[in-house]
C-alpha positions in Angstrom: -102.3 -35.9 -82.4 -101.7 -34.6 -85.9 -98.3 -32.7 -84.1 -97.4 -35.8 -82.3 -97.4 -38.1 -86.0 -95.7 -34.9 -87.2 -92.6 -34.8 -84.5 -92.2 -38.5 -84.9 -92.0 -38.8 -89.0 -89.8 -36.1 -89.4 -86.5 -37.1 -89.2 -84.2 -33.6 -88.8 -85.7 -33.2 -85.6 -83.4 -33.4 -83.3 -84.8 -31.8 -79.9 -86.3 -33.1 -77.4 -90.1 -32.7 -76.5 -91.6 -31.0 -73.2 -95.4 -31.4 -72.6 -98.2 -30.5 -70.5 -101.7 -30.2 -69.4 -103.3 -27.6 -68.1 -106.2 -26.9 -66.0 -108.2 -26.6 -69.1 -107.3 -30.6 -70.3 -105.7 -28.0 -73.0 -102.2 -30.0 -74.0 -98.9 -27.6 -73.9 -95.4 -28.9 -76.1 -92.3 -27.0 -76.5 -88.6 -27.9 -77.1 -87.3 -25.9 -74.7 -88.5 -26.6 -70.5 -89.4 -23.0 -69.9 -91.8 -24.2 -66.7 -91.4 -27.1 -64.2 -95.0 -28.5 -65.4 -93.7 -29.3 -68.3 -92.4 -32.7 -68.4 -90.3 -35.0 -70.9 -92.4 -36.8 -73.6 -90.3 -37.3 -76.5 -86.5 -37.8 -76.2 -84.7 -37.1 -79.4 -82.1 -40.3 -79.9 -78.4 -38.9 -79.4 -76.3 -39.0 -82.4 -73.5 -41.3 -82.5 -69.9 -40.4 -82.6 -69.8 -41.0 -86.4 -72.7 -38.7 -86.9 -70.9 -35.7 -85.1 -68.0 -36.2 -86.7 -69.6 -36.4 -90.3 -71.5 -33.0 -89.1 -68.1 -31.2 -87.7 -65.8 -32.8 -89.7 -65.8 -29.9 -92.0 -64.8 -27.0 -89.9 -62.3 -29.7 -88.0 -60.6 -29.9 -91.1 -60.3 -26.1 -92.2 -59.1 -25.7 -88.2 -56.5 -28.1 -88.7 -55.6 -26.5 -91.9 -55.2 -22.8 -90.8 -53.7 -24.1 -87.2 -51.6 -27.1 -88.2 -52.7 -29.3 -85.8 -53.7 -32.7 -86.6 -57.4 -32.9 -87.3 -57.5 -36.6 -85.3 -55.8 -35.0 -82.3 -58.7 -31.7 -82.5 -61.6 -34.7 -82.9 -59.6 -36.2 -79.9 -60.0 -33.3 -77.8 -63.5 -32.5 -78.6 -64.4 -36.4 -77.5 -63.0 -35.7 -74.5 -64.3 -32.0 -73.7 -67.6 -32.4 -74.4 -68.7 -35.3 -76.4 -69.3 -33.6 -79.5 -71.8 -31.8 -77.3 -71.9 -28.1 -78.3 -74.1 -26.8 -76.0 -71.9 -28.6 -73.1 -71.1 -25.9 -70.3 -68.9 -27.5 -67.2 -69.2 -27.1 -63.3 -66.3 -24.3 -64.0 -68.1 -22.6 -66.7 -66.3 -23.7 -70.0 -68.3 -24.1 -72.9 -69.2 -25.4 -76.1 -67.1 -28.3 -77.9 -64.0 -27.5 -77.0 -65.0 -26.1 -73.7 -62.9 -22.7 -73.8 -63.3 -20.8 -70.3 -64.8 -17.1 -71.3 -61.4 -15.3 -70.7 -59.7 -17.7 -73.6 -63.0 -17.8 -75.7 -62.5 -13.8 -75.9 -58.6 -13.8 -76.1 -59.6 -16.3 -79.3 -61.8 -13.7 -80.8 -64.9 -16.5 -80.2 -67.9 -14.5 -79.9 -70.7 -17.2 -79.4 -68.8 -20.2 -77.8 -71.8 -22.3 -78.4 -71.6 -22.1 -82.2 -69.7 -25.0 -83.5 -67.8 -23.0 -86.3 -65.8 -20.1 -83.9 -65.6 -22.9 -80.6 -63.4 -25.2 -83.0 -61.2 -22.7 -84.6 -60.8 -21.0 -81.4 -60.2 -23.7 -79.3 -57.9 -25.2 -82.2 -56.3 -21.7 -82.5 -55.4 -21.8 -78.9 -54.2 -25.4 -78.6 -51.6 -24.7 -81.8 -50.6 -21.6 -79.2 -50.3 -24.2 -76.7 -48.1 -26.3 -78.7 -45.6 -24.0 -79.9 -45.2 -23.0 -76.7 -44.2 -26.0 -75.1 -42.4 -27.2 -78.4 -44.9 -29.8 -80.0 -44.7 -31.7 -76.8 -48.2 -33.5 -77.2 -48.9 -34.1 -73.3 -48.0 -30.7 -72.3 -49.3 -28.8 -74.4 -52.8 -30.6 -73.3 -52.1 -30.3 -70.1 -51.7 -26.6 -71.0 -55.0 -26.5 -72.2 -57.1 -28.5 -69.7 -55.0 -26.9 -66.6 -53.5 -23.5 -68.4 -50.3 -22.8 -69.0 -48.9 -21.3 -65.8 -49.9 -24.4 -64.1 -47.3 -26.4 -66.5 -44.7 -23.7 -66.3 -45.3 -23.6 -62.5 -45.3 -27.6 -62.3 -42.5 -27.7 -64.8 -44.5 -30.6 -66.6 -47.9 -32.2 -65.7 -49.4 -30.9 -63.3 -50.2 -33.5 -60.4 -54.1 -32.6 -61.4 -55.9 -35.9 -61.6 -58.2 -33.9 -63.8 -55.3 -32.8 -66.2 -53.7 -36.2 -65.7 -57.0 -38.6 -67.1 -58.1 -35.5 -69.6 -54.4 -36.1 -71.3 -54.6 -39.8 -70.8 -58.3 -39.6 -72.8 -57.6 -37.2 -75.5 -54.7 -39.9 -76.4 -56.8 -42.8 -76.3 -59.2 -40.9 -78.4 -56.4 -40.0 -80.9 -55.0 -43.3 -81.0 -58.3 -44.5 -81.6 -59.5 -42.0 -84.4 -55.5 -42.5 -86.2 -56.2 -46.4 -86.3 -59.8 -45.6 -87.9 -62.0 -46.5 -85.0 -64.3 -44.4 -83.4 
C-alpha cells in the first residue's frame, strides 16, 4: 500500500505500472512488462502537446539554429512522426521523434536514436540536407524525408505514395498550426 500512495503522490512519474500476484499472494510491480503475468495497474496520463513541446523545445531551438530550419516546421514534423513520442519505433523500423531509419540515423552521426537530444539534431540535420537539395522547396524536400530522396528524383516530384502524400499534407497542417500559435 505504502508504494501504491507513493506512485500516486509523486508527480514526475511518468511510467506506467505493471503488477502481479504470485502463487505466494506476494504482490509484484515494475515499470517495465518483463512477463505476461504482469498486467497494467497504473496508466501514467500522456502529456499534452504543450507539455512536449515545453520539454523539447530547447534542443528544437538549438537544431534550428545550427541547421537553419524553422523551429515550427521541426515541431511540425515531429507531430507528425511520432507524436512527440521518443521511444516511437514504426512497422519499417524508424525510430525515436523524428523517426530516422538506422542507415540515416548513422549517416547523421545519431548514436542512440531514442535520446531526444541526437534524434532532433540528426533528423533536423538531415531534413536541412534535404532542403538544400531540392532548393528550399518545402513539399519536396519532406517528401524527401518521409519517401528518400531517390524516390523524388526518380518521381521527379511527389512521389504518388499515399503515405508521402498525407505525411506532407500533415506536417503542413501542423506548421500552419504551430506559425498561427495553436497547438
Amino acid at each position: 500500500m505504502c508504494v501504491a500512495a507513493l506512485l500516486l503522490t509523486t508527480s514526475s512519474v511518468c511510467a506506467d505500472i505493471f503488477r502481479y500476484r504470485d502463487e505466494n499472494g506476494v504482490w509484484h510491480f515494475t515499470n517495465i512488462k518483463t512477463d505476461a503475468r504482469y498486467q497494467l495497474y497504473l496508466k501514467s496520463p500522456k502529456a499534452t502537446v504543450s507539455e512536449y513541446l515545453e520539454k523539447y523545445d530547447g534542443i528544437i531551438v538549438q537544431a534550428s539554429r545550427r541547421f537553419g530550419v524553422d523551429p515550427n516546421l521541426i515541431r511540425a514534423i515531429i507531430k507528425a512522426e511520432s507524436g512527440f513520442d521518443h521511444k516511437a519505433v514504426s512497422r519499417k523500423g524508424a525510430q525515436g521523434l523524428m523517426q530516422l531509419m538506422p542507415p540515416t540515423a548513422d549517416a547523421m552521426d545519431v548514436n542512440n536514436p531514442f535520446n531526444p537530444e541526437e534524434n532532433i539534431f540528426g533528423g533536423t540535420r538531415y531534413f536541412s540536407l534535404m532542403l538544400k537539395r531540392f532548393n528550399n522547396d518545402m513539399a519536396l524536400a519532406l517528401a524527401a524525408y518521409n519517401a528518400g530522396p531517390e524516390a523524388v528524383v526518380a518521381s521527379r516530384g511527389i512521389p504518388p505514395y499515399p503515405e508521402t502524400r498525407s505525411f506532407i499534407q500533415r506536417v503542413l497542417e501542423f506548421y500552419r498550426s504551430y506559425n498561427a500559435g495553436t497547438r
